[in-house]
N, C-alpha and C positions, 0 to 999 in steps of 0.2 A: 399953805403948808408944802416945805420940799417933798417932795416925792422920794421916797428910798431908793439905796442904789440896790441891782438885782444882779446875783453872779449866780451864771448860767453849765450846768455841767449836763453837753453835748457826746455822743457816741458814736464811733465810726457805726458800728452793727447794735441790733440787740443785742442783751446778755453782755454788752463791755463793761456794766458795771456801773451804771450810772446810779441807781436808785441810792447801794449802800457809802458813793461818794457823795450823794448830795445830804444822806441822812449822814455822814462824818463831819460836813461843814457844819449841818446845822447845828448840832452838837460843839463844834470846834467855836464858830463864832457867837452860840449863846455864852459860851463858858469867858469870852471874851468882854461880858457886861450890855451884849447887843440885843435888841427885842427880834427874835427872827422869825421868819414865817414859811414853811416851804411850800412850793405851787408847781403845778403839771397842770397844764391845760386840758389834756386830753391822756388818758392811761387806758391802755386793752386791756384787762386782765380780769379772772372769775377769784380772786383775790380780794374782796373788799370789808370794810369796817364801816361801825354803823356810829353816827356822830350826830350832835343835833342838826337836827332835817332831813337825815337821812342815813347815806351810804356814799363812799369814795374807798378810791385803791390804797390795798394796804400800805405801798409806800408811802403816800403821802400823809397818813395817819402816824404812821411810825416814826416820820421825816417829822412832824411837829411834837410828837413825845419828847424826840431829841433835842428839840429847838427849846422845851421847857413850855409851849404854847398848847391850847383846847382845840384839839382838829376839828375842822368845820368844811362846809360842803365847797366853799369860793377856794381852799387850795386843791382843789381835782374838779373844778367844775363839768368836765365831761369824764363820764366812766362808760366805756366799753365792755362789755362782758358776752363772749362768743358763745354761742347755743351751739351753732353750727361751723364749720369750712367757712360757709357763706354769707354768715345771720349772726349777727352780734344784736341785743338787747342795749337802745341808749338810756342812758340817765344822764339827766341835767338837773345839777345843781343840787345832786341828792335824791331823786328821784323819777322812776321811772315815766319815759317820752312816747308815746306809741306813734304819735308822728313822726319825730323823729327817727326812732326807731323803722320806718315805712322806709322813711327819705333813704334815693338813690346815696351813696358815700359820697360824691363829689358835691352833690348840691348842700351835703347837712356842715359846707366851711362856714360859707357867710351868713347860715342858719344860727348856728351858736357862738360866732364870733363876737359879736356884741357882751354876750356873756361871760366870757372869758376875758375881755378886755377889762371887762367891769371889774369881775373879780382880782385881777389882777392889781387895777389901778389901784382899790377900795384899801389891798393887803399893805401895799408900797405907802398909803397914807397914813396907816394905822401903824407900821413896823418901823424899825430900823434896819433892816435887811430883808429881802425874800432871796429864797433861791431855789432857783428854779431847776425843773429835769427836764429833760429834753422827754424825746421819744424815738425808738428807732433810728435810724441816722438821718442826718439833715438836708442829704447831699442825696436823697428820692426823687429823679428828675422828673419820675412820673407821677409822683404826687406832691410837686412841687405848686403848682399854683391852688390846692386846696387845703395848703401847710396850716394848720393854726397851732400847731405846736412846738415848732422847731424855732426856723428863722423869723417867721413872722413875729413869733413872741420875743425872741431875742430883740430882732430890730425894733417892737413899742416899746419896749423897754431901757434900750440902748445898753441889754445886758450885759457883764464882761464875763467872757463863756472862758470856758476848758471844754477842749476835745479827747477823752477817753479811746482808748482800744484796749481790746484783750491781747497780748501781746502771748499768752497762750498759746492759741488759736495758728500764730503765725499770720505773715504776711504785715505785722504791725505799720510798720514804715509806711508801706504803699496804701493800706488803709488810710493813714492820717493827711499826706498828700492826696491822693485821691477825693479824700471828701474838702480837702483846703480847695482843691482846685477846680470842683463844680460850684463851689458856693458864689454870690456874687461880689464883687468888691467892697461894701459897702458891708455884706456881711461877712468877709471876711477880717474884714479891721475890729470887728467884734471879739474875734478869738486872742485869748491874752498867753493861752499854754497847751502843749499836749502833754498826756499821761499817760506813761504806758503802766497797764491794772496787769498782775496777775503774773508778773513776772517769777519764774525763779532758773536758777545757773549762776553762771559764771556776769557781773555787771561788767567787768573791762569789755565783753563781747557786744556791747552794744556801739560802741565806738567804732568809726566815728558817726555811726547814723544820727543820733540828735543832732551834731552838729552840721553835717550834710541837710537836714529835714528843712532846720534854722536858714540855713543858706538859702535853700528853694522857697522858703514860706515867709519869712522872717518871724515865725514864732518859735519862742522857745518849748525844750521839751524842760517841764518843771516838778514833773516827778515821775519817777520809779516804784509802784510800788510791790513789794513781792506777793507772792503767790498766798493766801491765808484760808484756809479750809475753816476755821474754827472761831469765825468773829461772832457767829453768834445769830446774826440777822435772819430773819428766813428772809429764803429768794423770792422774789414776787413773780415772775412768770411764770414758772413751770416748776417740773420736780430737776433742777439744776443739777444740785449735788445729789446726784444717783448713787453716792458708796453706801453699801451696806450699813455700814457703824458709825454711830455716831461719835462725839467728844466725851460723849462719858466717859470716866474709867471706872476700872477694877474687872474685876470678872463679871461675863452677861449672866445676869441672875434672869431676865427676862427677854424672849425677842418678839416687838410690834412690828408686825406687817400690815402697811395699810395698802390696801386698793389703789390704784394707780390709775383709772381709768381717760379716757380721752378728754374730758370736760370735766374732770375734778376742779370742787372749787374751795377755796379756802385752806386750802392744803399747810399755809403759813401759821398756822395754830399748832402744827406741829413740831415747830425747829425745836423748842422746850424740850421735847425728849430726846434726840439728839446731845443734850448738855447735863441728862441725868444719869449718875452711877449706877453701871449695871445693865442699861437698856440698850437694847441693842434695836436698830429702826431698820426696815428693811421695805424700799421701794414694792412694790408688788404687782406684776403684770399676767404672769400664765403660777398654774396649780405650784408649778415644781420649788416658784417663789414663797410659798405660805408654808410650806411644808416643812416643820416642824417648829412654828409657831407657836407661843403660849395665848397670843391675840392676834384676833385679825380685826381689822377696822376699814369698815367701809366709810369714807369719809363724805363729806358735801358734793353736789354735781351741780352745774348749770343746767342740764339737763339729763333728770333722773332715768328717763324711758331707755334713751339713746345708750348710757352709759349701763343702764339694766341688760340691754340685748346686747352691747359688749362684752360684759362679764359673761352671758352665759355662752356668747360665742368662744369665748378663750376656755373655758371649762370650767371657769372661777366659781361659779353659783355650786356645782357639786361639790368645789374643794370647799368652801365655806359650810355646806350643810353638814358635809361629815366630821368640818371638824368642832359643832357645834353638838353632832353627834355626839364627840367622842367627851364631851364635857367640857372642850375648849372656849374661851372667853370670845365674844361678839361682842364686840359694840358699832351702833350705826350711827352717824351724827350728820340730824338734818336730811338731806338727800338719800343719804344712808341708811337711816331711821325710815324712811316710805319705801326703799328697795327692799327691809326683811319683812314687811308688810305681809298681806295676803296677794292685793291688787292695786295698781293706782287708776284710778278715774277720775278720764281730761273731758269735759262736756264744752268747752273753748276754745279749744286749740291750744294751749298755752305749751305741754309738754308731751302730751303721749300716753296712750291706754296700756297698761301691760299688766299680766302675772307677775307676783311678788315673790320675793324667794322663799315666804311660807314658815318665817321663823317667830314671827309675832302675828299675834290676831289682829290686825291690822289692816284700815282702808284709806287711803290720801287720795282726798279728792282736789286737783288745783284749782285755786278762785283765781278773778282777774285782778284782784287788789293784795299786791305784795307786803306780808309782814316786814317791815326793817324796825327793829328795837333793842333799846339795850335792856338785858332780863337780869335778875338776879330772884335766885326761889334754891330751896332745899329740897335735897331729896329724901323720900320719905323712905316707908320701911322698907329697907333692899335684905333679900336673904341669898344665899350663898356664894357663888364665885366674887359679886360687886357689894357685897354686905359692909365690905368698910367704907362706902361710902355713904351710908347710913346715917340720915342726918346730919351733913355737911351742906353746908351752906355756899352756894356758888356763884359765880357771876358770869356773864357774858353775853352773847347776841346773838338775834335771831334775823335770816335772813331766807325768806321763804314766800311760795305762794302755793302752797300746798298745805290742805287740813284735815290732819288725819285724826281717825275714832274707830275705836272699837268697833269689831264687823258683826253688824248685827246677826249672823250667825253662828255664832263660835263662842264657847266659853271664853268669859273675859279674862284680858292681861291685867297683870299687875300695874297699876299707876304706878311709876317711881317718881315721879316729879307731881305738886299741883300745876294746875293749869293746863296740864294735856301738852309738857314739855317732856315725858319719857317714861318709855314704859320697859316692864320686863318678863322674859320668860318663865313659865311654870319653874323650869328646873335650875330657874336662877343666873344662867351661864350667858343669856343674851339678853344686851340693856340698848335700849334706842334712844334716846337723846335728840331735843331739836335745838341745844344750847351749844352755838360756835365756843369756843375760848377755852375748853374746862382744862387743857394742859396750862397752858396762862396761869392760872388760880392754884396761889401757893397751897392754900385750903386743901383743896384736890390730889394735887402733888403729892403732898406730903400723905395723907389717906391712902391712895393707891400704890408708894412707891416708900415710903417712908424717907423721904430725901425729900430735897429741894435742888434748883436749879439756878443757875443765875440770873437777877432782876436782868428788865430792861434799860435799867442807868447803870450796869455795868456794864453791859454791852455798848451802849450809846459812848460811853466817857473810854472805852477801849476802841472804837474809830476814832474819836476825835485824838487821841494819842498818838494811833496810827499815820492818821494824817501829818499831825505837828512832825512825826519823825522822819518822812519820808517828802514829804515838799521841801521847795529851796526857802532856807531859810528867810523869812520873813516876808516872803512871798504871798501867802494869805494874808498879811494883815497890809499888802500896799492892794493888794486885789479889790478890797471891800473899801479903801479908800480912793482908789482909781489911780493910782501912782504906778 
């Protein structure tokens, strides 16, 4: 069997944008009658999605929604997920590595190389297209020889790449030369185009630098594409887009402030609100941010302790109690749901001992065997502030190694969920939650907000439009034939 062709979208830096161009092709070249698959060897990010065997980074999860394909663990065979500065969490293949995880970073190349090769080849057999992301930029001369996801996968593959930059950012030009000009020959004949992402002004003002770029590289630059706040995707790194408001219109009938903390994870569950009438979403880092919120949400962490004794270094734990005082809505989800706790108790090491913020009778104790699952359960009797969610039925996942229960000292909380997925305060006003997705779930939505939001296949078929309009004409369709 031939082996598929693989087209490769390369970044001068992070953040140029790779994720939401590679999930526009894949979209762009499903809608084209192609079977495609998308693949990232290696992704960093506390952003991930729970699929059969496990767990991989939201992009890639979302990159095969687009594609029309069942995401599965061989497109992100290695996920990174940072505890610390110094300490990321490996998972291979879906699941969590503790050897690996041990292993020095230089040694774990030709540790999970095999792996990745496999998965790659296995996708390229079964598809008619994969397309790949890079990671970071390619042109790292200090982590050049334990590359497994840049050029090394380009070259198994004989991928035909595009080099991205944020033309934002500034600098665009000498980024794209720069990284042409460390890579080696061999990978450079790899690259078929640059793109400068994120552009907006005046287009005559880029003349004549493409055509200069071409001269010193001989690649062309094969698209422009403008600046776009409101496509919809969440950013998979970080909290990106820091604006206050989101694409909703009309008047803010509501403003969600979530928790911002150093190691939030999962933060991509939230773009949904962003896209609903009325809502206004608000980043969250020190008190003077939450202040005059209708909710505050603590969301997911890599690690809960860490991110515990930041909030109440910033002074966040008092702004939250008062304003749960004043009858204002809480909700914690996952990570969040063990910080309004009592206490968490680590007897392994896993994440850290600490005092809870004291809003639910609650205790999380971390085990060494990580829940990854996809859940679906309803919520049961909820009474006042989250009462409309009152036997709604929900979906989503759980990604945890923490088990928390009622503290044998305390009058008990309210179950709101079966199965010890969420509980609630006496006074009604704070709901904890160990179920990722609930903005996702049109169910939900529409309960809490009375709206809806736009699907995920209108988002998907609004990049791939994007793309068609802004690439050189007919240029993706010699790309994916090697012309």
């Amino acid at each position: 069997m031939t082996a598929a062709p693989c087209i490769m979208v390369l970044g001068t830096t992070s953040g140029a944008g790779k994720s939401w161009i590679a999930t526009a092709l894949c979209r762009w070249y499903a809608r084209q009658g192609l079977k495609v698959a998308p693949f990232k060897a290696q992704n960093m990010s506390n952003n991930a999605r729970v699929v059969e065997g496990g767990e991989i980074g939201s992009a890639q999860y979302f990159q095969a929604l687009a594609a029309g394909a069942e995401p599965e663990v061989r497109m992100n065979p290695v996920l990174l997920k940072p505890e610390r500065d110094t300490h990321s969490q490996v998972v291979l293949l879906g699941r969590v590595n503790d050897a690996l995880t041990r292993m020095p970073w230089r040694d774990r190349g030709e540790a999970v190389w095999p792996h990745v090769r496999r998965s790659l080849d296995a996708l390229r057999e079964e598809n008619d297209l994969v397309v790949i992301e890079g990671a970071g930029s390619p042109a790292e001369i200090n982590l050049k020889s334990s590359d497994i996801v840049n050029m090394r996968v380009a070259v198994h593959a004989g991928a035909r790449c595009l080099l991205a930059t944020d033309i934002d950012r500034g600098g665009a030009f000498a980024h794209l030369f720069g990284t042409w000009s460390l890579l080696e020959p061999q990978e450079r004949a790899l690259l078929h185009g640059f793109v400068l992402n994120r552009f907006r002004g005046d287009a005559s003002l880029l003349a004549p630098g493409p055509e200069q770029l071409e001269a010193l590289t001989g690649v062309p630059t094969v698209a422009t594409l403008p600046m776009w706040w409101g496509h919809g995707l969440p950013e998979e790194d970080g909290v990106f887009d820091d604006r206050a408001t989101g694409s909703g219109t009309g008047k803010v009938e509501s403003t969600i402030a979530v928790i911002a903390y150093p190691r939030i994870s999962n933060l991509d569950e939230f773009q949904q609100l962003r896209n609903i009438p009325g809502v206004r979403l608000v980043w969250a880092r020190t008190p003077a941010a939450v202040k005059g919120a209708d909710w505050i949400v603590l969301p997911g962490s890599k690690h809960t302790a860490s991110d515990l004794a930041w909030l109440r270094a910033q002074g966040l734990d008092i702004a939250v109690s008062e304003h749960a005082a004043r009858g204002g809505r809480v909700l914690g989800i996952c990570g969040g749901l063990q910080m309004l706790g009592e206490a968490l108790v680590d007897t392994h090491g896993i994440d850290g001992n600490a005092p809870g913020l004291g809003l639910l009778p609650l205790v999380t104790v971390f085990a060494p065997e990580k829940i990854v699952r996809r859940t679906q359960a309803r919520f049961g009797p909820l009474h006042g502030a989250w009462s409309m969610l009152d036997g709604v039925a929900a979906r989503g996942y759980e990604i945890h190694q923490g088990r928390t229960m009622q503290h044998p000292g305390m009058a008990p909380g309210h179950v709101a969920m079966a199965g010890d997925l969420a509980w609630q305060n006496a006074a009604g006003n704070v709901l904890g939650v160990y179920l990722h997705g609930l903005f996702e779930d049109a169910a939900v939505v529409q309960a809490l907000f009375g709206a809806s939001a736009p699907t995920l296949e209108r988002v998907f078929d609004g990049l791939a439009d994007f793309v068609d309009c802004h690439f050189a004409p007919e240029f993706l369709a010699r790309l994916a034939q090697g012309r």
